[in-house]
C-alpha positions in Angstrom: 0.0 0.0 0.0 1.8 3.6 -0.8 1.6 6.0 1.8 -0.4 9.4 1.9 3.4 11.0 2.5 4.9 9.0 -0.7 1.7 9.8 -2.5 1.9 13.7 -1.3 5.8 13.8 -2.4 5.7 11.8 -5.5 2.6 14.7 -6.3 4.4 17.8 -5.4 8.0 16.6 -7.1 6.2 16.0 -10.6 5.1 19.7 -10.3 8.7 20.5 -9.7 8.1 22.3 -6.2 8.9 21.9 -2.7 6.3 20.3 -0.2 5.3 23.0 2.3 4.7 20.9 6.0 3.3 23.0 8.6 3.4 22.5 12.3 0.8 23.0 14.9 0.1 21.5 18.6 -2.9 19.7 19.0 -5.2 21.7 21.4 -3.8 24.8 20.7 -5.6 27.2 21.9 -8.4 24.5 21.9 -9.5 21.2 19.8 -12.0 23.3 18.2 -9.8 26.0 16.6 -7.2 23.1 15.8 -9.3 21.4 13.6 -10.1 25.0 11.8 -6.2 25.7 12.1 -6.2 22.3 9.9 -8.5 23.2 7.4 -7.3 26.1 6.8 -3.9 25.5 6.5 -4.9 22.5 3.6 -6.6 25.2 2.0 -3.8 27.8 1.7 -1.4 25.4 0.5 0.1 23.1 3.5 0.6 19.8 1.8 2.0 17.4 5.4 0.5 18.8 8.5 3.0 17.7 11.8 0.3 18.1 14.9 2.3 18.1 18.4 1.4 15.9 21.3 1.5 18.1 24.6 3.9 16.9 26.5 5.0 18.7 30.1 8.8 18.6 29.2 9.2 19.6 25.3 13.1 19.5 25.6 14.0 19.8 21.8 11.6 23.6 21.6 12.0 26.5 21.7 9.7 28.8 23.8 7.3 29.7 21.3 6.3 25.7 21.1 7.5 25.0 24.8 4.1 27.8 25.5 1.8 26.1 22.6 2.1 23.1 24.9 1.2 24.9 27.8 -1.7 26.2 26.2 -2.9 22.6 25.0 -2.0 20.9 28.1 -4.2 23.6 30.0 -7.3 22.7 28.0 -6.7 19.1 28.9 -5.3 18.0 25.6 -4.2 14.6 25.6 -2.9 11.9 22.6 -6.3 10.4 22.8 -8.2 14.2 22.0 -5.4 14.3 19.8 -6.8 10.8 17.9 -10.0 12.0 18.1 -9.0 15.6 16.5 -7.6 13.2 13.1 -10.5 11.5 12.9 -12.9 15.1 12.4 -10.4 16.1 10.2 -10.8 12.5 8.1 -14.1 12.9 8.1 -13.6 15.8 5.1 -10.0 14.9 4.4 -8.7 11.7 3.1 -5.7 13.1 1.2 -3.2 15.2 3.5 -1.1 13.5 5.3 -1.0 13.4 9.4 2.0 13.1 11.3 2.1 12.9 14.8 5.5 14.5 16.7 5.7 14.0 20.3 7.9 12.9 22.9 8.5 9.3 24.3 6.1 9.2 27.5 3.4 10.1 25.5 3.4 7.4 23.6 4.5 4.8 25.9 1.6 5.4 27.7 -0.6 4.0 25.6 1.8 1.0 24.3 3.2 0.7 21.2 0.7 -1.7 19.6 -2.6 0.2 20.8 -0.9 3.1 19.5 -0.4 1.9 16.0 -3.8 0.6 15.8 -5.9 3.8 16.7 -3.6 5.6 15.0 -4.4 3.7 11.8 -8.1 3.5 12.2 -8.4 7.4 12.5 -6.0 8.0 9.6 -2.1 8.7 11.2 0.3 8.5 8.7 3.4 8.9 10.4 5.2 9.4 13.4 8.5 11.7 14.9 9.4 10.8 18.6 11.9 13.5 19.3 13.7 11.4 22.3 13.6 7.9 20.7 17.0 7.0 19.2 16.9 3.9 17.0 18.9 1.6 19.6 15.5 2.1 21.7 12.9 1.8 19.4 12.7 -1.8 18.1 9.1 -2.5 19.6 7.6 1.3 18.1 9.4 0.2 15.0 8.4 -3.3 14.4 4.8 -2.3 15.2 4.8 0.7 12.8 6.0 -1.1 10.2 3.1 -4.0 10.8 0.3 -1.2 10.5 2.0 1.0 8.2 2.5 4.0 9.7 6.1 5.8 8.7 8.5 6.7 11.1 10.4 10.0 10.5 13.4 10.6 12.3 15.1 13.7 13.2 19.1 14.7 11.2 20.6 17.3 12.6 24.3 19.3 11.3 26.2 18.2 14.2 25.1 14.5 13.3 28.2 11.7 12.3 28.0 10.2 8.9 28.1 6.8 10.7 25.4 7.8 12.7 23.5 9.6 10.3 23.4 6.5 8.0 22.2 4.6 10.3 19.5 7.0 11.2 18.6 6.9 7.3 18.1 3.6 7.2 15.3 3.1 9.9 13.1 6.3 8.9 10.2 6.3 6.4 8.4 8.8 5.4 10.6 11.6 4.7 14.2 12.6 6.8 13.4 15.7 8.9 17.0 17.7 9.0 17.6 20.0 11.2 19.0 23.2 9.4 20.3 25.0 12.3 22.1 24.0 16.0 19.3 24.2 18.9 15.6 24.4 20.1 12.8 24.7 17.3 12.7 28.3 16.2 16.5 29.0 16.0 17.3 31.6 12.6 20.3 32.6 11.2 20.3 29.5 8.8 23.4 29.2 7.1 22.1 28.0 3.5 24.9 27.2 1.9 26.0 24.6 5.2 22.6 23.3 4.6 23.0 22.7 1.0 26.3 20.5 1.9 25.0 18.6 4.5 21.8 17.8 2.4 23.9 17.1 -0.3 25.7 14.4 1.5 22.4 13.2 3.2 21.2 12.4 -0.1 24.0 10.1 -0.6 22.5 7.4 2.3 19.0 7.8 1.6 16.4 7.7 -1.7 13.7 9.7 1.5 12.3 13.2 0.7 14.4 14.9 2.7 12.4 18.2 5.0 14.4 21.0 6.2 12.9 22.5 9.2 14.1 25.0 12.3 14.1 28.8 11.5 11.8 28.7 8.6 9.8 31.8 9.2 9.4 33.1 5.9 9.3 33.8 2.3 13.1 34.5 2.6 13.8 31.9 4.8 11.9 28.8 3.2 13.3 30.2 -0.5 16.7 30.1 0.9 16.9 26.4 1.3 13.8 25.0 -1.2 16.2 24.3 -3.9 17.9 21.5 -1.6 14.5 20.4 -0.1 11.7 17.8 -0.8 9.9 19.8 1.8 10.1 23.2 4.2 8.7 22.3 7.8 7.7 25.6 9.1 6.4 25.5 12.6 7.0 28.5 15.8 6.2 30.9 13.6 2.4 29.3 13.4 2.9 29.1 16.9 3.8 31.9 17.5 0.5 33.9 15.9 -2.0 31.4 17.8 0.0 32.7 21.1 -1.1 36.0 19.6 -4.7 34.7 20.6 -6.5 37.2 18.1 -7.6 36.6 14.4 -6.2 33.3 14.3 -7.5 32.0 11.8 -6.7 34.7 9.3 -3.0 34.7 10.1 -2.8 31.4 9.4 -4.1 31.6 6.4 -2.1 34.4 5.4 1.3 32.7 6.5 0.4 29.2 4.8 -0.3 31.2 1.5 3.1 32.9 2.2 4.9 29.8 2.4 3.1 27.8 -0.4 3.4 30.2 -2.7 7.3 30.6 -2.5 7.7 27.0 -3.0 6.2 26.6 -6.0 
């Protein structure tokens, strides 16, 4: 069976233009307004939507995201509202592509196998567990690959080649590398370090490859689409449902933004 994400990059490569993945947390500011945030975001042009699990502890982010958990975890948002959220959005969209980035405890919580198999029924395409290295993810793997649910796993610059191989060849989906050191929203990408270190990625793997941290903007998603399968653009969406007013409409404007340099 191809994958929604293979499907979705297959698609947007034949049109010779870079997939635009967007990043939201689930709950944030509520369920309700997620599932608009969703919609809307299809609409403008997102073609991969990443939806973060809450999580208490969001190591890897930056304070922008580190606060759109705190928002969702407020509301009571859990990985189960979170399964619930995909399945609305199924209900009038069968063709974007889901994937579901989180942290370790969330997900052990529930167990590996129960995970896979909700996550399947309400349409999850893929996965990214921040804090789960390959050495400790045989039982998320093996069960992933049963129900057919990609696991995409984080590159980043400062990354061994031995390593980074070996990263390459247990992901799915697409590779999600890292364009700058630190927390989710770092800037000052350095495009032409980016352009190497993709360059060489693409020598382990035959996986879209996303490039995501610091892309803000027009400028900053055109300054590294050329290398990319896909831009993953996330704090800055963050960021403006922080804001708290007109949503909605800044979202659309800053999907539209995005799509429409990477085509």
């Amino acid at each position: 069976m191809t994958s929604r994400i293979k499907e979705t990059f297959s698609k947007v490569n034949a049109q010779d233009q870079t997939a635009l993945i967007t990043y939201i947390v689930s709950g944030d500011p509520d369920l309700d307004t997620t599932l608009k945030i969703m919609d809307t975001m299809v609409e403008e042009g997102a073609d991969i939507i990443e939806l973060g699990i809450p999580f208490s502890d969001p190591m890897a982010e930056g304070i922008s995201i580190q606060r759109g958990h705190e928002r969702a975890l407020k509301k009571g948002t859990s990985l189960k509202s979170a399964l619930d959220l995909v399945k609305k959005f199924r209900s009038t969209n069968s063709i974007t592509p889901i994937v579901f980035m989180g942290y370790m405890n969330t997900f052990e919580s529930m167990g590996a196998e129960r995970f896979m198999i909700e996550a399947v029924d309400v349409g999850v395409d893929g996965i990214l567990i921040v804090d789960m290295p390959p050495e400790e993810s045989s039982s998320f793997s093996e069960q992933a690959k049963k129900y057919d649910i990609d696991i995409i796993r984080l590159i980043a610059p400062t990354t061994s080649s031995e390593r980074a191989q070996k990263i390459s060849s247990q992901s799915s989906g697409y590779i999600y590398y890292i364009s700058v050191k630190g927390i989710t929203g770092a800037s000052n990408i350095d495009s032409d370090d980016v352009k190497d270190k993709v360059g060489i990625l693409r020598t382990y793997t035959d996986l879209p490859i996303a490039i995501g941290f610091g892309i803000k903007d027009s400028d900053s998603a055109s300054s590294v689409k050329d290398v990319a399968d896909g831009i993953v653009a996330g704090s800055v969406f963050v960021d403006l449902i922080g804001q708290g007013e007109d949503i909605i409409e800044k979202v659309a404007s800053k999907t539209k933004e995005l799509s429409k340099v990477l085509q």
